[in-house]
C-alpha positions as CSV (number, residue, x, y, z in Angstrom):
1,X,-16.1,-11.8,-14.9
2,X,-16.1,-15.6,-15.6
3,X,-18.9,-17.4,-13.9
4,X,-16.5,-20.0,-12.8
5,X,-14.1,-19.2,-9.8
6,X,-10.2,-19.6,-10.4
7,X,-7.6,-18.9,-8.6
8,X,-4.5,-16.7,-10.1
9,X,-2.0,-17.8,-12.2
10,X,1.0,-16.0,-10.4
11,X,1.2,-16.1,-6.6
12,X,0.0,-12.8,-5.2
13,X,2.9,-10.5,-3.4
14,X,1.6,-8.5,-0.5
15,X,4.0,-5.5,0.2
16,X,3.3,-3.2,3.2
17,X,3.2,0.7,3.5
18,X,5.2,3.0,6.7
19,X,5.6,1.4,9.3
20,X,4.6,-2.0,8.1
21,X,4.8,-5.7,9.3
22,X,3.8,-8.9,8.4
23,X,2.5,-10.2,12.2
24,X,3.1,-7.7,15.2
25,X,2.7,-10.7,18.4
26,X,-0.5,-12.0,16.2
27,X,-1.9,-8.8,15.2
28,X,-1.5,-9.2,11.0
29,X,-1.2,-6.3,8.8
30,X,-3.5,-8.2,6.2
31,X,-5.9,-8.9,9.4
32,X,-7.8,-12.0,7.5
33,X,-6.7,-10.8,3.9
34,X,-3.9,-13.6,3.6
35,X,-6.2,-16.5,4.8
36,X,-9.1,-15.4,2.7
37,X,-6.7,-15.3,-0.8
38,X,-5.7,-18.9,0.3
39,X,-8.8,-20.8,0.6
40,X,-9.6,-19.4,-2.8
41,X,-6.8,-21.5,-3.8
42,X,-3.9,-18.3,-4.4
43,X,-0.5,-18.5,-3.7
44,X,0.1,-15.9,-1.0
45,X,2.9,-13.9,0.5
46,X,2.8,-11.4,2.5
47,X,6.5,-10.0,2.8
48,X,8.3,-7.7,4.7
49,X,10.5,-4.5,3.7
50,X,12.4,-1.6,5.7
51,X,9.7,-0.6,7.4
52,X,10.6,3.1,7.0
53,X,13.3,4.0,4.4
54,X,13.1,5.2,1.1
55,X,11.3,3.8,-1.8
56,X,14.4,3.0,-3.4
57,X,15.9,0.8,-0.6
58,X,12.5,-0.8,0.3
59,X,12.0,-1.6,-4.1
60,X,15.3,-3.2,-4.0
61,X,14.5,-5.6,-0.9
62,X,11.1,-6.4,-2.4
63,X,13.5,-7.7,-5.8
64,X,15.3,-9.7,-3.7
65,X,12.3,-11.1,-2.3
66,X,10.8,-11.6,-5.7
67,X,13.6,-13.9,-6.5
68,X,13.2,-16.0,-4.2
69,X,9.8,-16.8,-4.3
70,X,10.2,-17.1,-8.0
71,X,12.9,-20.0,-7.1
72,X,10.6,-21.3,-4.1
73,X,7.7,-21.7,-6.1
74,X,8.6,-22.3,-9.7
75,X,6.5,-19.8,-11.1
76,X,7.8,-17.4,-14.2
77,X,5.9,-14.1,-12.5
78,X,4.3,-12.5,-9.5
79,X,1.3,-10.2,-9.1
80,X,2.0,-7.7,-6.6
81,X,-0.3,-5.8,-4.6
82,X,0.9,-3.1,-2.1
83,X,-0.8,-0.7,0.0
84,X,0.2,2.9,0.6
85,X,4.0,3.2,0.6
86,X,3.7,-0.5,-0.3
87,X,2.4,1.0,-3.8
88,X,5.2,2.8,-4.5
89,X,7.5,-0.1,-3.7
90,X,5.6,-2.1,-6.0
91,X,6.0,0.2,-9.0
92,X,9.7,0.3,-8.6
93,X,10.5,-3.7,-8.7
94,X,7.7,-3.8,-11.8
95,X,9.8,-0.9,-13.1
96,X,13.1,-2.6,-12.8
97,X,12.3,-6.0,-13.9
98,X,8.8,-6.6,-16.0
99,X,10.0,-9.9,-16.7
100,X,9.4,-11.0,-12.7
101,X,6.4,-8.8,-12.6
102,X,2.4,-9.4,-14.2
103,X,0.8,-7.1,-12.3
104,X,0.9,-4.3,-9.9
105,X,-2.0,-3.3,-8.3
106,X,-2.0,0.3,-6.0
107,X,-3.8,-0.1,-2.8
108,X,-4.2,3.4,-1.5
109,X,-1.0,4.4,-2.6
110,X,0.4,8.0,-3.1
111,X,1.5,7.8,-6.6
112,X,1.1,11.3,-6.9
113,X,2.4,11.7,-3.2
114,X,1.1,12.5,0.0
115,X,-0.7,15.8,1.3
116,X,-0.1,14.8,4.9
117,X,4.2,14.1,4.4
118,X,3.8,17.8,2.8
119,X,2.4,18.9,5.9
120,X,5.1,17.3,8.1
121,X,7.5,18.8,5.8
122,X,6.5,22.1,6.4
123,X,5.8,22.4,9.8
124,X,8.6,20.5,10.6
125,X,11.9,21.9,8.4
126,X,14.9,19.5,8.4
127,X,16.7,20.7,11.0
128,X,14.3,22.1,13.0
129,X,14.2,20.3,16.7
130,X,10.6,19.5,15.8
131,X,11.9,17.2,12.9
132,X,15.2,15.6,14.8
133,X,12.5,14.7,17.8
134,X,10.3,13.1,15.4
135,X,12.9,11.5,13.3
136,X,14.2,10.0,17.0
137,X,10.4,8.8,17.3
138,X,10.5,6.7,13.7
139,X,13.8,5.4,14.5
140,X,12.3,3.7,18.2
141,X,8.9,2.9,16.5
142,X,11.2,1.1,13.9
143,X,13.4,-0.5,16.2
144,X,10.0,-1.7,18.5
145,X,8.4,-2.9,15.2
146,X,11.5,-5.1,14.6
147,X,11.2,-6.4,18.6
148,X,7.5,-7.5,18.1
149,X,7.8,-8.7,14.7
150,X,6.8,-12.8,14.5
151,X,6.0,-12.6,11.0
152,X,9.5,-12.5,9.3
153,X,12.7,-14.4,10.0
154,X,15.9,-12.5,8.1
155,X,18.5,-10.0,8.9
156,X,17.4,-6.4,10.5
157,X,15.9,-4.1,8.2
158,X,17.4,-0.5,7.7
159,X,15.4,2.6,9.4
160,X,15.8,6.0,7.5
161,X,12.7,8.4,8.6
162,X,14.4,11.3,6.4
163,X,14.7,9.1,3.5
164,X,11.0,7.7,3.8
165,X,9.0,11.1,4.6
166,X,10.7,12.4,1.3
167,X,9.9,9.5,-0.4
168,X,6.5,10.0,0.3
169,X,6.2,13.8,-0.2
170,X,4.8,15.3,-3.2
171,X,8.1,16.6,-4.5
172,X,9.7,13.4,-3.9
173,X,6.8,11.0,-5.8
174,X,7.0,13.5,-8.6
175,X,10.9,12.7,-9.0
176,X,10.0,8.7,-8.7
177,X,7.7,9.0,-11.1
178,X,9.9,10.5,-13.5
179,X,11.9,7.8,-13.5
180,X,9.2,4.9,-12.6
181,X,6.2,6.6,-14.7
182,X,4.3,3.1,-15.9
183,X,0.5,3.5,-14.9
184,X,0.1,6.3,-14.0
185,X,-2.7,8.6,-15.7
186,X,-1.5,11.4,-17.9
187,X,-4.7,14.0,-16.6
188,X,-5.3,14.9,-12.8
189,X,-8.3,12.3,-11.6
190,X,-7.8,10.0,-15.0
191,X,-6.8,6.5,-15.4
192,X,-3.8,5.2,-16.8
193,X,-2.6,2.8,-19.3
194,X,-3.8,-0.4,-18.2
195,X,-0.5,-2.5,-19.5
196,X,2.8,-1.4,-19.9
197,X,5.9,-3.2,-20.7
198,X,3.6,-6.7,-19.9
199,X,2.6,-5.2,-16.4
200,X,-1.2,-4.7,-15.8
201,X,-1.8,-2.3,-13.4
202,X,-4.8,-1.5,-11.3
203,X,-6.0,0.5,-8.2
204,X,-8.3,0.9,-5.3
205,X,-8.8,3.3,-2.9
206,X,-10.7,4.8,0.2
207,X,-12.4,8.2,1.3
208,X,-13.6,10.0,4.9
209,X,-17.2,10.3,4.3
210,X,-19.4,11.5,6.9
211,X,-22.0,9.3,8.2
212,X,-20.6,6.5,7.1
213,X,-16.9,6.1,7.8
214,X,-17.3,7.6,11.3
215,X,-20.1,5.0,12.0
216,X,-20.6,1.2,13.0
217,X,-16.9,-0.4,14.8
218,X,-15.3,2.8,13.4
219,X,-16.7,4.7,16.3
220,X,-14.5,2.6,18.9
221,X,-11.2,2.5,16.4
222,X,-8.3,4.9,17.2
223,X,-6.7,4.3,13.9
224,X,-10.3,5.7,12.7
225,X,-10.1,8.7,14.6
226,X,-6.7,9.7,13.5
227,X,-7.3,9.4,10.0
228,X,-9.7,11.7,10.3
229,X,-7.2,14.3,12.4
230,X,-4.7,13.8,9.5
231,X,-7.3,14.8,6.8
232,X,-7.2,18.1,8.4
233,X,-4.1,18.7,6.8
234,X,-5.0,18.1,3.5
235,X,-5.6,21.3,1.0
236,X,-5.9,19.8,-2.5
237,X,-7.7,16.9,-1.6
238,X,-9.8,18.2,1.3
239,X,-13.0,16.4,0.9
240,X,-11.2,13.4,-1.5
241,X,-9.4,11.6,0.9
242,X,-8.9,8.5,3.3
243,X,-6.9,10.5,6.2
244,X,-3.3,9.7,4.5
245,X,-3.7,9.9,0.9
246,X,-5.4,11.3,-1.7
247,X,-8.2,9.6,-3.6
248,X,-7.3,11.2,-7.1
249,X,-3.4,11.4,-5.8
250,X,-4.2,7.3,-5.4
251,X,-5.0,6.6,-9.2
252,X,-2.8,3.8,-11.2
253,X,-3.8,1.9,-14.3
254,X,-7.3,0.4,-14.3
255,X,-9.1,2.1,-11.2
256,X,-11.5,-0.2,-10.1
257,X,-13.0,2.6,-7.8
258,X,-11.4,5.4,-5.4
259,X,-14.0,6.0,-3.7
260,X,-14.9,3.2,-0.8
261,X,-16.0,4.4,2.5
262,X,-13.0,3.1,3.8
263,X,-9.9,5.0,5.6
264,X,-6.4,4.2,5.4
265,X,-6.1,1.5,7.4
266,X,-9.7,-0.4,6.9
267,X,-9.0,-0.4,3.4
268,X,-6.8,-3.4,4.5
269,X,-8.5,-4.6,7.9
270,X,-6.4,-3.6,10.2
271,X,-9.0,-2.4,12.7
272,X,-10.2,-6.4,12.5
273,X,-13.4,-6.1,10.5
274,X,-14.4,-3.0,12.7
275,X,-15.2,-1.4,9.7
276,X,-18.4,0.8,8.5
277,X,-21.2,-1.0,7.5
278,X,-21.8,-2.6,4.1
279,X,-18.2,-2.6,3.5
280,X,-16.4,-5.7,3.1
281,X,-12.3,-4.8,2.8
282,X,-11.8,-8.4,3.1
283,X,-13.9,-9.2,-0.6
284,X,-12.0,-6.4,-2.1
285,X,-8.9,-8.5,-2.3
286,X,-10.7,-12.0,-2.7
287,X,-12.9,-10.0,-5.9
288,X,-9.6,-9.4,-6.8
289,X,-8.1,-12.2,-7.1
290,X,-10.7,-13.6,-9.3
291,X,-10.1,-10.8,-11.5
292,X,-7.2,-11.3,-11.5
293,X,-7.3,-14.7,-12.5
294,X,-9.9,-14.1,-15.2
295,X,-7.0,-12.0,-16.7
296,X,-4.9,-14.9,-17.0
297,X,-2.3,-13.6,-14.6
């Protein structure tokens, strides 16, 4: 990278996964993220989509979004950067309109889908009470999300748990990514083309090790602790994960490493910097950021 710091081109787009939000009564989703991406001088917005719904519906919010920032600011293009479902969201807008889009970069997302959404799937058949009770328990965790939100002023968002868990499912990525294929590595752990239709694309991920992520401010974290419940559930990825997705599942474009001994949700700060030690999630997306702007983008 260039020895001399810049800031990116394009303002950077910050797209949450499930269950996202921008600011829950102060508690942000990019806990110290968005403030660290400003005073390196970036353009930053963190925006808000259907918290759960399908990719589809959430991609065609984030457009809308893209356009007005676009006419906000004044700038040509955006970079986006979304985490888990966030990810797929991502792809879809890039898919659709390239000309708004320079890059997309894949923060623990399940572009090959997620082990733990098969797992629901199958102990949980539509239909079954199991799966109506916890369809009614999305639905109020939506509608709560929407009562604490302070981070977004707009019309309510649409809740569709059915439409989101197979949107995240393996068999339901595979049929996105059939239509929405640019990035993504043509061999099982690979990388993928790096540009595509003017669209760089890059990724980052996390995995459960032991002794590490269980350690330091992890060990008083509850979002910690259930990531490693969910892994439990995992069967291709066993040892290769972060608790929700996949580490190989997680590849896009240029993977700048899958491997950080962060789970799901430290990856992007959310436990407030209680995260293991000698891991910095924060410098991830500041590193970033310079890369990104060493790209010209």
């Amino acid at each position: 990278m260039s020895a001399e710091k810049a800031s990116p081109r394009y303002p950077l787009v910050l797209v949450p996964g499930l269950l996202g939000f921008i600011s829950l009564l102060g508690f942000h989703y990019w806990y110290g993220i968005v403030e660290a991406l400003r005073r390196g001088g970036a353009r930053v917005f963190p925006v808000l989509v259907s918290p759960i719904n399908s990719t589809e519906v959430r991609g065609e919010q984030l457009l809308a979004r893209i356009e007005q920032i676009l006419r906000e600011t004044g700038a040509q293009k955006v970079n986006l950067i979304g985490h888990s479902h966030g990810a797929l969201t991502a792809r879809y807008a890039a898919s659709l309109r390239p000309d708004w889009v320079a890059s997309v970069t894949s923060v623990a997302g399940p572009n090959q889908g997620s082990e733990l959404a098969d797992h629901l799937q199958r102990s949980r058949p539509r239909g079954s009470f199991a799966e109506r009770l916890l369809t009614l328990f999305m639905r109020w965790l939506g509608l709560l999300w929407s009562w604490f939100e302070v981070g977004y002023r707009g019309p309510r968002l649409p809740i569709d748990p059915r439409a989101s868990q197979d949107s995240l499912s393996s068999e339901g990525v595979a049929a996105f990514n059939l239509r929405h294929p640019q990035g993504l590595p043509e061999q099982w752990g690979g990388e993928g083309a790096e540009e595509v239709n003017g669209v760089r694309y890059y990724s980052w991920s996390g995995t459960l090790q032991a002794g590490i992520t269980d350690k330091g401010g992890n060990r008083f974290d509850w979002t910690s602790y259930s990531c490693r419940v969910y892994a439990q559930h995992f069967v291709r990825e066993r040892a290769q994960n972060d608790g929700l997705v996949g580490r190989f599942s997680s590849h896009l474009g240029k993977v700048i490493r899958s491997d950080y001994p962060l789970d799901h949700f430290d990856i992007v700060n959310q436990s407030r910097g209680k995260v293991p030690p000698g891991t910095d999630p924060v410098g991830l997306f500041t590193e970033h950021a310079q890369r990104l702007a060493d790209a010209g983008l």
